[in-house]
N, CA, C and O atoms as a DFTB+ gen file, in Angstrom:
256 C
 N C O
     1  1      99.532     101.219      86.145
     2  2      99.129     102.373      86.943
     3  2     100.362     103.236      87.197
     4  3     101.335     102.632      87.649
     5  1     100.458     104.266      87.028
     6  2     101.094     105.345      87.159
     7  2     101.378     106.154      88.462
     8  3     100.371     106.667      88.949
     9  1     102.492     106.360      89.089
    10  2     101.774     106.987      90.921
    11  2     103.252     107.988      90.883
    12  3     104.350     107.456      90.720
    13  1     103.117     109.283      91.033
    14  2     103.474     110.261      91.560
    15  2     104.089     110.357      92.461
    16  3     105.277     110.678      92.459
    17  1     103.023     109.949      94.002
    18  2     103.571     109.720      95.423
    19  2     103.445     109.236      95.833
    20  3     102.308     109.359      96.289
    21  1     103.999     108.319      96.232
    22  2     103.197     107.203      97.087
    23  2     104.258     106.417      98.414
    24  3     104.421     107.136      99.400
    25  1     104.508     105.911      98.427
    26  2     105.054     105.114      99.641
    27  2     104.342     103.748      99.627
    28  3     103.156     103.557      99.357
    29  1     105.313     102.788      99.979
    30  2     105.367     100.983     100.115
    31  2     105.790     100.372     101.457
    32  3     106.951     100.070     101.729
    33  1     104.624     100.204     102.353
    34  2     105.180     100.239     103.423
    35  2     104.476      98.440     104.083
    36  3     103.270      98.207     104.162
    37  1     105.591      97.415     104.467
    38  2     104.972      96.134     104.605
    39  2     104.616      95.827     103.010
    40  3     103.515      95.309     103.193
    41  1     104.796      95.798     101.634
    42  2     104.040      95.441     100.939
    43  2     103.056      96.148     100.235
    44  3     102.797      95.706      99.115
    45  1     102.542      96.981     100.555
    46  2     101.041      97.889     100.489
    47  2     101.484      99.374     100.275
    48  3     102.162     100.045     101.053
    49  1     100.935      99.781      98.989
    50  2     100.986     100.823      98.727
    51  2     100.055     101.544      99.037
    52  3      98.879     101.190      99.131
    53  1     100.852     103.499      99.379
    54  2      99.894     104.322      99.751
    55  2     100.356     105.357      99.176
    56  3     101.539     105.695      99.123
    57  1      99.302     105.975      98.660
    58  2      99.318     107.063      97.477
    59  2      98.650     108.289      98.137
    60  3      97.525     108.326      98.635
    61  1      99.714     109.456      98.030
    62  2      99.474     110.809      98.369
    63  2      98.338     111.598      97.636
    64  3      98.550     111.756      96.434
    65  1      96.869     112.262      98.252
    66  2      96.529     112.694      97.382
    67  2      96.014     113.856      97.876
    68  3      95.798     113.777      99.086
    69  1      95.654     115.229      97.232
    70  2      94.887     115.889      97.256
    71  2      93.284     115.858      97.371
    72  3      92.719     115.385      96.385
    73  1      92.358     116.352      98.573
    74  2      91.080     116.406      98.482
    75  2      90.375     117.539      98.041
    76  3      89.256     117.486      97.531
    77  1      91.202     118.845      98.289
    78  2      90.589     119.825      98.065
    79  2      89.552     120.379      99.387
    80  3      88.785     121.331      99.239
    81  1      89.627     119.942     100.120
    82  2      88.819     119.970     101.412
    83  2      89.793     120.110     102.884
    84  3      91.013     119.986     102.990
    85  1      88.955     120.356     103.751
    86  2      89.988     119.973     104.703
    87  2      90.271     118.824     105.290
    88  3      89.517     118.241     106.069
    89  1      91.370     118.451     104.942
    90  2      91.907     116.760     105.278
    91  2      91.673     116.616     106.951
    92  3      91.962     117.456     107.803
    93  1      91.161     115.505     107.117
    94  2      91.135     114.615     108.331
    95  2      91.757     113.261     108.368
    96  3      91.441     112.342     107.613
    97  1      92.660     113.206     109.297
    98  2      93.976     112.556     109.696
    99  2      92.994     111.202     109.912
   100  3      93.619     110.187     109.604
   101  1      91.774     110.955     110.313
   102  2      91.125     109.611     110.518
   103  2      91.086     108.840     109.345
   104  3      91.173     107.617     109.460
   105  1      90.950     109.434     108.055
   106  2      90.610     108.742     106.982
   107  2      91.839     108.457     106.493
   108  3      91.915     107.536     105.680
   109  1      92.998     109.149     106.865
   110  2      94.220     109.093     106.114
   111  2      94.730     107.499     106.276
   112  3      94.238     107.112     107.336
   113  1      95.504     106.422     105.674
   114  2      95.770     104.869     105.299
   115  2      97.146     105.144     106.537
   116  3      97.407     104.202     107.286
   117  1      97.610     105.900     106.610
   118  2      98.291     106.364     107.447
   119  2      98.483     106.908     108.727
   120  3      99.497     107.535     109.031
   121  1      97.817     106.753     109.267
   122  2      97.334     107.355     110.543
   123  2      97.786     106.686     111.556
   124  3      97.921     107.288     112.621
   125  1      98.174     105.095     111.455
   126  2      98.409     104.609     112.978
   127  2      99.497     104.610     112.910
   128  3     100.125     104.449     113.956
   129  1     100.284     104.810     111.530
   130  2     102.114     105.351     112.000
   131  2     102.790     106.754     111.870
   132  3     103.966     107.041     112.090
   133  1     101.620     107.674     111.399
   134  2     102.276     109.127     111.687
   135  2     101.062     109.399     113.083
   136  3     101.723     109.999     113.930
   137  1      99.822     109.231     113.549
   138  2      99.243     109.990     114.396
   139  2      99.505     111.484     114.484
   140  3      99.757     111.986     115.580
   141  1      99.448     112.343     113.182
   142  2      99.420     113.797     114.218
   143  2     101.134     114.529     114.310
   144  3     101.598     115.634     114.029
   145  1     101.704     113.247     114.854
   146  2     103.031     113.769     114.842
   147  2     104.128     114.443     113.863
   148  3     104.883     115.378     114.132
   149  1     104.030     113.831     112.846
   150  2     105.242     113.577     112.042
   151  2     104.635     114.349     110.695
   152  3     105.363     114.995     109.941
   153  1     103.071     114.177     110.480
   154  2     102.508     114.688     109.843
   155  2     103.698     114.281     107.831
   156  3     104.479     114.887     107.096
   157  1     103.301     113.487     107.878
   158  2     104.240     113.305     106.197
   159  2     103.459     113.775     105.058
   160  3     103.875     114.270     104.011
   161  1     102.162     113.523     105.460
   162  2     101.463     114.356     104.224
   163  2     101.821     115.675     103.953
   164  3     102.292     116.051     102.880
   165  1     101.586     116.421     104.982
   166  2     102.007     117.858     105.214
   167  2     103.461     118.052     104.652
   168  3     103.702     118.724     103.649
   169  1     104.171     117.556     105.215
   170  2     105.393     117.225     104.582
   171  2     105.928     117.218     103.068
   172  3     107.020     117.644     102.691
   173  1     104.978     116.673     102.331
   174  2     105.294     115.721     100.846
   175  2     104.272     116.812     100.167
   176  3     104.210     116.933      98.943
   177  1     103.509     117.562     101.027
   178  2     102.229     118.442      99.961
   179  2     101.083     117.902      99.463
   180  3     100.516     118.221      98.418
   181  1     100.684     116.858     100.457
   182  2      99.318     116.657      99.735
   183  2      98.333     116.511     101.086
   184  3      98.863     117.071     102.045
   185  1      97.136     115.951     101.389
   186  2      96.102     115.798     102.282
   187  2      96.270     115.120     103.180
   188  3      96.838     115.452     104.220
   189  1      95.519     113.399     102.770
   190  2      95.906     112.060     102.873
   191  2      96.319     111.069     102.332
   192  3      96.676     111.237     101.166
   193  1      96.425     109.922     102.805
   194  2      97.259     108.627     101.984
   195  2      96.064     108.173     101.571
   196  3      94.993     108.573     102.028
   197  1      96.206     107.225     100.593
   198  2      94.995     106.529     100.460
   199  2      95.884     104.947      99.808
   200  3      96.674     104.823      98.872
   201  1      95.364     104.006     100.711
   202  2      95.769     102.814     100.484
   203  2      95.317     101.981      99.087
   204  3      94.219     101.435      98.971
   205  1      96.082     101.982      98.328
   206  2      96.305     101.354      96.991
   207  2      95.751      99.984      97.174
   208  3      94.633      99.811      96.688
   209  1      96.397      98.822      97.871
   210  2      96.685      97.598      98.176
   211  2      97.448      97.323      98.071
   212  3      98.211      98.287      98.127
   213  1      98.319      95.801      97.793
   214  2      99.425      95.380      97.427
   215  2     100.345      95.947      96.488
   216  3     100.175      97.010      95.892
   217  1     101.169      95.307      96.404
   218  2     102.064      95.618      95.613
   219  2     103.002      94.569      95.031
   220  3     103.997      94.166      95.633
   221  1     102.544      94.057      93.557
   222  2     102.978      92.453      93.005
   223  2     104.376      92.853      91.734
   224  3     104.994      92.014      91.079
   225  1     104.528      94.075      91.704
   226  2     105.241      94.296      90.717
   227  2     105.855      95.618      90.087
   228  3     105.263      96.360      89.303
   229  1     107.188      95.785      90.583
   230  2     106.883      97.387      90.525
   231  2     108.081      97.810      88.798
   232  3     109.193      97.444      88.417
   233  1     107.409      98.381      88.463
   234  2     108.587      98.946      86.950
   235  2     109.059     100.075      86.888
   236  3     108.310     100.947      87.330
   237  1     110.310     100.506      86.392
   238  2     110.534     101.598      86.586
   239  2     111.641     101.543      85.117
   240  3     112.523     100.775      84.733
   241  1     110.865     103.121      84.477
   242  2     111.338     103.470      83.522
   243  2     112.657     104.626      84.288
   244  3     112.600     105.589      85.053
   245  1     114.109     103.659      83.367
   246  2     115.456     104.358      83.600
   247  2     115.699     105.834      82.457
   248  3     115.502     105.522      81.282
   249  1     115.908     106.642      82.574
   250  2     116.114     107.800      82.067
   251  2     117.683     107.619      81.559
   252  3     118.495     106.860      82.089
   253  1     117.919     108.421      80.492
   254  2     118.930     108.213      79.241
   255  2     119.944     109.475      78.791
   256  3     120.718     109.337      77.844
């Protein structure tokens, strides 16, 4: 799987996404550690988070 934006927080990934709608902060995977405040979506340019699940293995292609 491929991810753009996301954030690893405890283990558990959460991926930035676009709805195209107007985002509500309730649905966001994120909500009980930004509340409103800090607003990171807003921040990073996208809606809400949306919780991936775990996270068992991460790869990363090095550039040359």
């Amino acid at each position: 799987m491929e991810l753009k934006n996301g954030i690893i927080i405890d283990g558990v990934l959460h991926e930035l996404v676009n709805t195209n709608s107007e985002a509500c902060c309730d649905g966001c995977s994120l909500y009980s550690i930004c509340y409103q405040s800090i607003l990171i979506c807003y921040t990073l340019g996208g809606d809400i988070f949306v919780s991936r699940g775990k996270v068992t293995d991460i790869k990363i292609d090095k550039e040359e």
